[in-house]
Structures are given as structure tokens and as C-alpha cells.
MMTF fields as JSON, N, C-alpha, C and O atoms, coordinates in Angstrom:
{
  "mmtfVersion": "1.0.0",
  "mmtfProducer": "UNKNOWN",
  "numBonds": 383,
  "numAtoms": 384,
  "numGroups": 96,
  "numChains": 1,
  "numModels": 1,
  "chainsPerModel": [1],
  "groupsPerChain": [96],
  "chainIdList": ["A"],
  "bondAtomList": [4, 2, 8, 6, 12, 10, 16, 14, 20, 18, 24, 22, 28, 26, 32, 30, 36, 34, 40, 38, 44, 42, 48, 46, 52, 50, 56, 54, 60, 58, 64, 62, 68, 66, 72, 70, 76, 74, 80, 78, 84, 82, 88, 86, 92, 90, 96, 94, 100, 98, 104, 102, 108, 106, 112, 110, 116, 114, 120, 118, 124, 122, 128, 126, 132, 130, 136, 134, 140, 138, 144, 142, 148, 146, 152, 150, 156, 154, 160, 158, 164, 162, 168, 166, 172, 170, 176, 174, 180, 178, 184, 182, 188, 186, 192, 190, 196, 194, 200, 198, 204, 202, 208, 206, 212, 210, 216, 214, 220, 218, 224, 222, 228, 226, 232, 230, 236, 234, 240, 238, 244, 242, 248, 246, 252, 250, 256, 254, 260, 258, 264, 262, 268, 266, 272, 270, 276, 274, 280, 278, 284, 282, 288, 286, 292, 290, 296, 294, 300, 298, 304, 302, 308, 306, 312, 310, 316, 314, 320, 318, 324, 322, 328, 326, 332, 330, 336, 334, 340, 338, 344, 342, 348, 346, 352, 350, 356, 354, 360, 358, 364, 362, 368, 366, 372, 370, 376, 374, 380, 378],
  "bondOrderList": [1, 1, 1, 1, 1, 1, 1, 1, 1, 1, 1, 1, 1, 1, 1, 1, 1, 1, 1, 1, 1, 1, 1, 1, 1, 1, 1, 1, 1, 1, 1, 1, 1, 1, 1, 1, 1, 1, 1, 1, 1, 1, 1, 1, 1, 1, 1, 1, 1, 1, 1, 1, 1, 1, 1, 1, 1, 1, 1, 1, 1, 1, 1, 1, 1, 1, 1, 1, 1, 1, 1, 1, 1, 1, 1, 1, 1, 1, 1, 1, 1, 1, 1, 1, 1, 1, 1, 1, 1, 1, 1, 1, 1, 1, 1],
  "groupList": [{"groupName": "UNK", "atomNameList": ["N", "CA", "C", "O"], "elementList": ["N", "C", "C", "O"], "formalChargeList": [0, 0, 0, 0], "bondAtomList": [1, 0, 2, 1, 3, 2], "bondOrderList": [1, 1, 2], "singleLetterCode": "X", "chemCompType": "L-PEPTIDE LINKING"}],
  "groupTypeList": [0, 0, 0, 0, 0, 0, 0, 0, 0, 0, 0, 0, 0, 0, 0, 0, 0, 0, 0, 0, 0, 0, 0, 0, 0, 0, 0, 0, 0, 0, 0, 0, 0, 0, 0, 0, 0, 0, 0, 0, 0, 0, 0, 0, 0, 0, 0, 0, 0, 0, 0, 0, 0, 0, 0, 0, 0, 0, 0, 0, 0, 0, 0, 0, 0, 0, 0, 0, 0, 0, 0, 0, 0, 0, 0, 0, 0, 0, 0, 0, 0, 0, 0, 0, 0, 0, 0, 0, 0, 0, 0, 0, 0, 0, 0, 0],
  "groupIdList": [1, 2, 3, 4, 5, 6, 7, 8, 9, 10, 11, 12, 13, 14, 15, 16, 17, 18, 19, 20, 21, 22, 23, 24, 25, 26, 27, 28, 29, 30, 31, 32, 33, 34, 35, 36, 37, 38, 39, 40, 41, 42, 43, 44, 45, 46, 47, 48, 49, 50, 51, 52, 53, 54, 55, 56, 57, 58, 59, 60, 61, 62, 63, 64, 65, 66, 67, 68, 69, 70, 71, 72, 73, 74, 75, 76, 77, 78, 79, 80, 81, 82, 83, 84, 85, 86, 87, 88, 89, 90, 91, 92, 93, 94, 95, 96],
  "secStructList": [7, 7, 7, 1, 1, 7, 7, 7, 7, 7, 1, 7, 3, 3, 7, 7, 3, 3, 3, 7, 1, 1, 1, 7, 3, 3, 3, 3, 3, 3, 3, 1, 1, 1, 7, 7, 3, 3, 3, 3, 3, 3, 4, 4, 4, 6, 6, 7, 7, 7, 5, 7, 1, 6, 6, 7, 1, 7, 7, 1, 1, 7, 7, 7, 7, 7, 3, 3, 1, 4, 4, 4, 1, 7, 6, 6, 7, 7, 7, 7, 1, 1, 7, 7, 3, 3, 1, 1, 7, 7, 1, 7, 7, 7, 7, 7],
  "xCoordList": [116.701, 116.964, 117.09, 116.194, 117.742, 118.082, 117.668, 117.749, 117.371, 116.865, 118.238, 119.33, 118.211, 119.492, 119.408, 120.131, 118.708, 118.504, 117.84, 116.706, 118.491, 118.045, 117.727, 118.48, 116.181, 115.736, 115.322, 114.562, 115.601, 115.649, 114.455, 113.916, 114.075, 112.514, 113.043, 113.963, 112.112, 112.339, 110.681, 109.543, 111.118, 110.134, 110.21, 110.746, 109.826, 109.741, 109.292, 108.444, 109.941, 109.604, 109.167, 110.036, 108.065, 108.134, 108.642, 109.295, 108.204, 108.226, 107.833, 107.805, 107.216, 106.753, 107.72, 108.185, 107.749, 108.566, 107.325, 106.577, 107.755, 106.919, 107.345, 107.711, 107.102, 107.072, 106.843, 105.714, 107.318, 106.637, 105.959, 105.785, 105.65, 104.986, 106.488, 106.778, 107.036, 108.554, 109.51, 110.555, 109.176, 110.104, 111.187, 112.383, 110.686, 111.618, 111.415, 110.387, 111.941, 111.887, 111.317, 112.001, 110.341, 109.982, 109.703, 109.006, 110.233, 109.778, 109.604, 110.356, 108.251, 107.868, 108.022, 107.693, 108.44, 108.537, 107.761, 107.311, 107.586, 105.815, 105.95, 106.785, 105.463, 105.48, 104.809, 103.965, 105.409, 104.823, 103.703, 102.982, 103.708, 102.312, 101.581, 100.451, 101.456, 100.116, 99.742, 98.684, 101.486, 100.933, 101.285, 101.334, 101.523, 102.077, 102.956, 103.688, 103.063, 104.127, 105.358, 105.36, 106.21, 107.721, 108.407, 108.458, 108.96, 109.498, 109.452, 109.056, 109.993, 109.756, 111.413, 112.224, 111.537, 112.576, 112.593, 111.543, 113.507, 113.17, 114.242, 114.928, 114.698, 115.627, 116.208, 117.373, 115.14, 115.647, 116.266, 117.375, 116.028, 116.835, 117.49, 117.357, 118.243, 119.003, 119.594, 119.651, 120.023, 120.201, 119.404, 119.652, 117.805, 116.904, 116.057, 115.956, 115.506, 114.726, 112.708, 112.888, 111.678, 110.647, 110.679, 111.285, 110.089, 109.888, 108.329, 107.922, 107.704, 105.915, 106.332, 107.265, 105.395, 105.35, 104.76, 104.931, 104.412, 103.641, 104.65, 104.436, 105.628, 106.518, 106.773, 106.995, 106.74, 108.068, 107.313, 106.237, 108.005, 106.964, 107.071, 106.109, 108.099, 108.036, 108.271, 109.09, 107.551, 108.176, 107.669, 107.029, 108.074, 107.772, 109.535, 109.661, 110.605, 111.361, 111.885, 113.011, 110.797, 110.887, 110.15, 109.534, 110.144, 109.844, 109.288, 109.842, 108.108, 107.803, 108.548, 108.455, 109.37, 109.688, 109.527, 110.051, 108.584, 107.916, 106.686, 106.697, 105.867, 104.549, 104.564, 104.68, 104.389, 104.395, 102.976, 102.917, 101.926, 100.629, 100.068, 99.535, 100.025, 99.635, 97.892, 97.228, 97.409, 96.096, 95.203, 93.996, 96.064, 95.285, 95.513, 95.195, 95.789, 95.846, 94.644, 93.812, 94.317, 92.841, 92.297, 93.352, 91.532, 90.919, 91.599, 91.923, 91.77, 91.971, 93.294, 93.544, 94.144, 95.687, 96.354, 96.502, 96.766, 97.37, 98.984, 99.745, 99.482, 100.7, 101.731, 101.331, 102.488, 103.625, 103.491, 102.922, 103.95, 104.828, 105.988, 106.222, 106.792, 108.124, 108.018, 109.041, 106.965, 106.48, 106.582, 105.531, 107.742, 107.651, 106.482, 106.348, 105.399, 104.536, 103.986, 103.714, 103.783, 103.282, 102.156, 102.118, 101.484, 100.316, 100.296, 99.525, 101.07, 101.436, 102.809, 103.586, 103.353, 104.473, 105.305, 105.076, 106.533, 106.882, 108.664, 109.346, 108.703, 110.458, 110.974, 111.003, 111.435, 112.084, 112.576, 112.057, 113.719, 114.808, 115.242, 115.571, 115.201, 115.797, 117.37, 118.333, 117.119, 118.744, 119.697, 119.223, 120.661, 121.623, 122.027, 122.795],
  "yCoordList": [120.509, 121.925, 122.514, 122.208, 123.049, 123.745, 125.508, 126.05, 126.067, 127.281, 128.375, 127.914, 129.35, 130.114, 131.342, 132.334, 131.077, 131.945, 130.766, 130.321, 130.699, 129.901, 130.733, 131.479, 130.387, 130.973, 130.326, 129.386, 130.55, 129.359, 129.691, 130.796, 128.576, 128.338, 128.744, 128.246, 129.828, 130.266, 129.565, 129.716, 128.736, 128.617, 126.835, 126.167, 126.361, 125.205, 124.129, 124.494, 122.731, 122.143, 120.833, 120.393, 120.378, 118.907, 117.876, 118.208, 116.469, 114.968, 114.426, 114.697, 113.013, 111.948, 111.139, 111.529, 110.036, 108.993, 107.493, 107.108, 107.116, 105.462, 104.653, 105.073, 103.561, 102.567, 102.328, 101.836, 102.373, 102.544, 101.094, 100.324, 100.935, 99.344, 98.514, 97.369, 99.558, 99.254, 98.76, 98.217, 98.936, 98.409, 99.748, 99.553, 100.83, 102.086, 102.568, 102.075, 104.061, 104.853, 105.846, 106.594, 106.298, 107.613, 108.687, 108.387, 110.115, 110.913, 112.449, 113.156, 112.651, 113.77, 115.103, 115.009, 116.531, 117.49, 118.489, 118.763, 119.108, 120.3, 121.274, 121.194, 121.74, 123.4, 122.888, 121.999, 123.691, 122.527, 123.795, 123.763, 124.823, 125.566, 125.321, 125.196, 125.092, 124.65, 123.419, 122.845, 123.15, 121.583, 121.329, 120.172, 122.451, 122.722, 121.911, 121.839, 120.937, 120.036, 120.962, 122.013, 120.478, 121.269, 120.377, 120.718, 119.209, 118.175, 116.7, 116.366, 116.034, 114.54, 113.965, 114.62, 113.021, 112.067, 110.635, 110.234, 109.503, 108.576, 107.697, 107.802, 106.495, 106.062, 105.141, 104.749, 104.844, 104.008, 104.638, 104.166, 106.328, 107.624, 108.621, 109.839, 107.982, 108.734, 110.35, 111.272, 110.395, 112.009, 112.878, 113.95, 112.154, 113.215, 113.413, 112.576, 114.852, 114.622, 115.495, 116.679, 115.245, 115.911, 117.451, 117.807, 118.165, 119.714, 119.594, 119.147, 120.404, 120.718, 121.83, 122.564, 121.963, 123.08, 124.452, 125.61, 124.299, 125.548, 126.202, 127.184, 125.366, 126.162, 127.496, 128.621, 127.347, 128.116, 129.522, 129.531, 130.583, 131.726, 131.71, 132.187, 131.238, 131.584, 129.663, 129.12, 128.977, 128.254, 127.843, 126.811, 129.022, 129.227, 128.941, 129.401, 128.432, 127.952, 126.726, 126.261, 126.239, 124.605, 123.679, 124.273, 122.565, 121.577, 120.503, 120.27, 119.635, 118.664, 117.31, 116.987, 116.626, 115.63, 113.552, 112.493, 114.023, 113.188, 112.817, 113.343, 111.988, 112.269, 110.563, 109.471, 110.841, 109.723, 109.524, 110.022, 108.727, 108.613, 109.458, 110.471, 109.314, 109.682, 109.867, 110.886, 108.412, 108.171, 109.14, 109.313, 109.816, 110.793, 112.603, 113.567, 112.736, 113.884, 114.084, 113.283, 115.402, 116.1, 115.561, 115.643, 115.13, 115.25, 116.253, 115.988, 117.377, 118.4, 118.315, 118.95, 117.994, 118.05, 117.421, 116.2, 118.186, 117.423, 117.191, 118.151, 115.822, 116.469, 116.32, 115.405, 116.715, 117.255, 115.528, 114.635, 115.428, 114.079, 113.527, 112.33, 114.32, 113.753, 113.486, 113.098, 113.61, 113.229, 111.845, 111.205, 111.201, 109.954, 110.037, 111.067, 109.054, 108.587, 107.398, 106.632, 107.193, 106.041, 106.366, 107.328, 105.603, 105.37, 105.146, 105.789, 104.297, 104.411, 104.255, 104.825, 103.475, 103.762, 102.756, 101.56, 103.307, 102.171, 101.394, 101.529, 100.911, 100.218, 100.854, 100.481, 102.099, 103.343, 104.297, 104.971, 104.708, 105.439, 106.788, 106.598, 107.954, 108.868, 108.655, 108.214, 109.177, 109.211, 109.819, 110.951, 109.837, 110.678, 112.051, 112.9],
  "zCoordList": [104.892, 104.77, 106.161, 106.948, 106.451, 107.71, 107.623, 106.52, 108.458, 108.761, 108.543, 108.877, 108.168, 108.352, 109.744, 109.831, 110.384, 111.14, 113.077, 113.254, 113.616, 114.927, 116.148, 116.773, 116.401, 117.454, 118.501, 118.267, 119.635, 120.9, 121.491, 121.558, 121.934, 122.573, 124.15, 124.798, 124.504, 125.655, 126.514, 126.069, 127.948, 129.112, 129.362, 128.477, 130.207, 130.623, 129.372, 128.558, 129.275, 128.091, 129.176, 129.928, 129.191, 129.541, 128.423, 127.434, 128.764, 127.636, 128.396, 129.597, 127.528, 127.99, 126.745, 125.675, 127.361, 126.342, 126.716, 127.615, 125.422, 125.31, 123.643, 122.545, 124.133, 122.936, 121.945, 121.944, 120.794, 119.488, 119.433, 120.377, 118.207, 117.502, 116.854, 116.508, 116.921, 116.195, 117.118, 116.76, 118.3, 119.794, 119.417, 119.201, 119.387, 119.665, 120.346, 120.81, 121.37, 122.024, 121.858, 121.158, 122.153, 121.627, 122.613, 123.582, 122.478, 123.098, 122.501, 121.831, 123.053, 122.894, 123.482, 124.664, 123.143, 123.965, 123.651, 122.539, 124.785, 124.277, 125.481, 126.383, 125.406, 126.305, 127.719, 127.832, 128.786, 129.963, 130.332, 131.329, 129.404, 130.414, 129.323, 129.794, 127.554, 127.614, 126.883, 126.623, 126.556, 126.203, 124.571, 124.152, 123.692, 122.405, 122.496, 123.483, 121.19, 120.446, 120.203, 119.561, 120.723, 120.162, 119.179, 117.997, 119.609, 118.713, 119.485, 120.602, 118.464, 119.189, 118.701, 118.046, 119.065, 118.779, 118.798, 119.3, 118.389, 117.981, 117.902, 116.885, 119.069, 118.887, 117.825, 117.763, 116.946, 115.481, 115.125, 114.871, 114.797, 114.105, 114.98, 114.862, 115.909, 116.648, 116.302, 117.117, 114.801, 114.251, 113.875, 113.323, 114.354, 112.948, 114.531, 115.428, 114.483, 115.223, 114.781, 114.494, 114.737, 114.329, 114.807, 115.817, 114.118, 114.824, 113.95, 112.877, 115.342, 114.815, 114.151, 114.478, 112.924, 112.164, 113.213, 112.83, 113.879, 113.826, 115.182, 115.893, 115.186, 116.363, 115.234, 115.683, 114.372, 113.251, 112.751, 112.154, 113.074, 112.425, 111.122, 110.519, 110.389, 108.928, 108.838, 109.579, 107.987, 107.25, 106.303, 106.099, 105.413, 103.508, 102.956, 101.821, 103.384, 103.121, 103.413, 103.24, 103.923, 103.883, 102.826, 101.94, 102.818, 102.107, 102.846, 103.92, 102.455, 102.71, 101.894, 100.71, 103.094, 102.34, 102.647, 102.3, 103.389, 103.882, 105.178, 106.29, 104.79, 105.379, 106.305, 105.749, 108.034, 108.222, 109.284, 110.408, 108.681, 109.418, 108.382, 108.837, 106.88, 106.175, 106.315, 106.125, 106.739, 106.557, 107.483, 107.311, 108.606, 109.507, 108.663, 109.359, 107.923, 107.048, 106.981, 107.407, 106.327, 106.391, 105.075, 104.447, 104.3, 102.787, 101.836, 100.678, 102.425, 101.675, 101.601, 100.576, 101.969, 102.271, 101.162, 101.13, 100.25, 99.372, 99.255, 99.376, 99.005, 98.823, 97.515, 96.795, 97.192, 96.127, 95.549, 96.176, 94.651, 93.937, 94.353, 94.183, 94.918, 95.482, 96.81, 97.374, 97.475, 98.939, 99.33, 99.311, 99.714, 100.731, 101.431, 102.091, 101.478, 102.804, 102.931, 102.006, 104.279, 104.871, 105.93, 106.696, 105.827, 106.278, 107.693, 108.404, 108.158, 109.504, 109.778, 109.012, 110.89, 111.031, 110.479, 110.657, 109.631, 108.479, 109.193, 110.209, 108.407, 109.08, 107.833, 106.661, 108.546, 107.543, 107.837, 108.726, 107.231, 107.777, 106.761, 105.59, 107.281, 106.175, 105.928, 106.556, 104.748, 104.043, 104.771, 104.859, 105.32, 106.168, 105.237, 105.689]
}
């Protein structure tokens, strides 16, 4: 699902990049003054890339449609029935 409305992250973004378990690329980007997750990326999935929820002021029009590092979720965290997840990191690819 895509947003209908795009708002650009204004101020310095660092990354760090490193190795998955998967022999992928990974890199992370986060706010360089305090360190907030912005998104990550992932060279197995070159088109998809993560966004942290909590960049987003509204997102009551999204959907969870998959959970990856399931096993670090809170107790309380439940999720939907149609929820893809894995426990850790799987040899798995979203649907284009």
C-alpha cells in the first residue's frame, strides 16, 4: 500500500551497512542527530525497501503484511491471520 500523500524527511541521515546471515547487504538509515530508524534496505530485495513505523504521523492506513524477527515481538503483540512471519531471518522474498 503506498501513502497518498509524501512527506520528505528533512536534516542529516547517516547508515551503516553490514552482512546479513543470508550473505546480503544490508543497510540501515537513521537520523544522524539522534539516531531514529528511518528505513533499511536489502540487497536480496533490491525494490522493497523497510520504513520504521514511527517515522509516519498517521499510519491508520496501512496494513501489516508481514512480520520478520517475529520471536523479538512483545507478548502482547498480536498479529492478524493473514500475517506472513518468521522468526528470524528467512530465504524469502515479497511478491512484486
Amino acid at each position: 500500500m503506498f501513502a497518498s500523500e509524501v512527506v520528505a524527511v528533512s536534516g542529516k541521515l547517516s547508515e551503516f551497512s553490514y552482512s546479513s546471515d543470508k550473505d546480503s547487504q544490508v543497510t540501515k538509515v537513521f537520523c544522524a542527530n539522534c539516531g531514529s530508524p528511518i528505513y533499511g534496505t536489502n540487497t536480496r530485495i533490491p525494490d522493497h525497501l523497510t520504513l520504521s513505523l514511527g517515522t509516519m504521523d498517521d499510519a491508520s492506513g496501512l496494513y501489516i503484511e508481514v512480520v520478520i524477527f517475529e520471536r523479538d515481538k512483545p507478548h502482547w503483540d498480536r498479529l492478524g491471520q493473514d500475517v506472513v512471519f518468521f522468526a528470524t531471518q528467512p530465504d524469502w522474498k515479497p511478491e512484486s
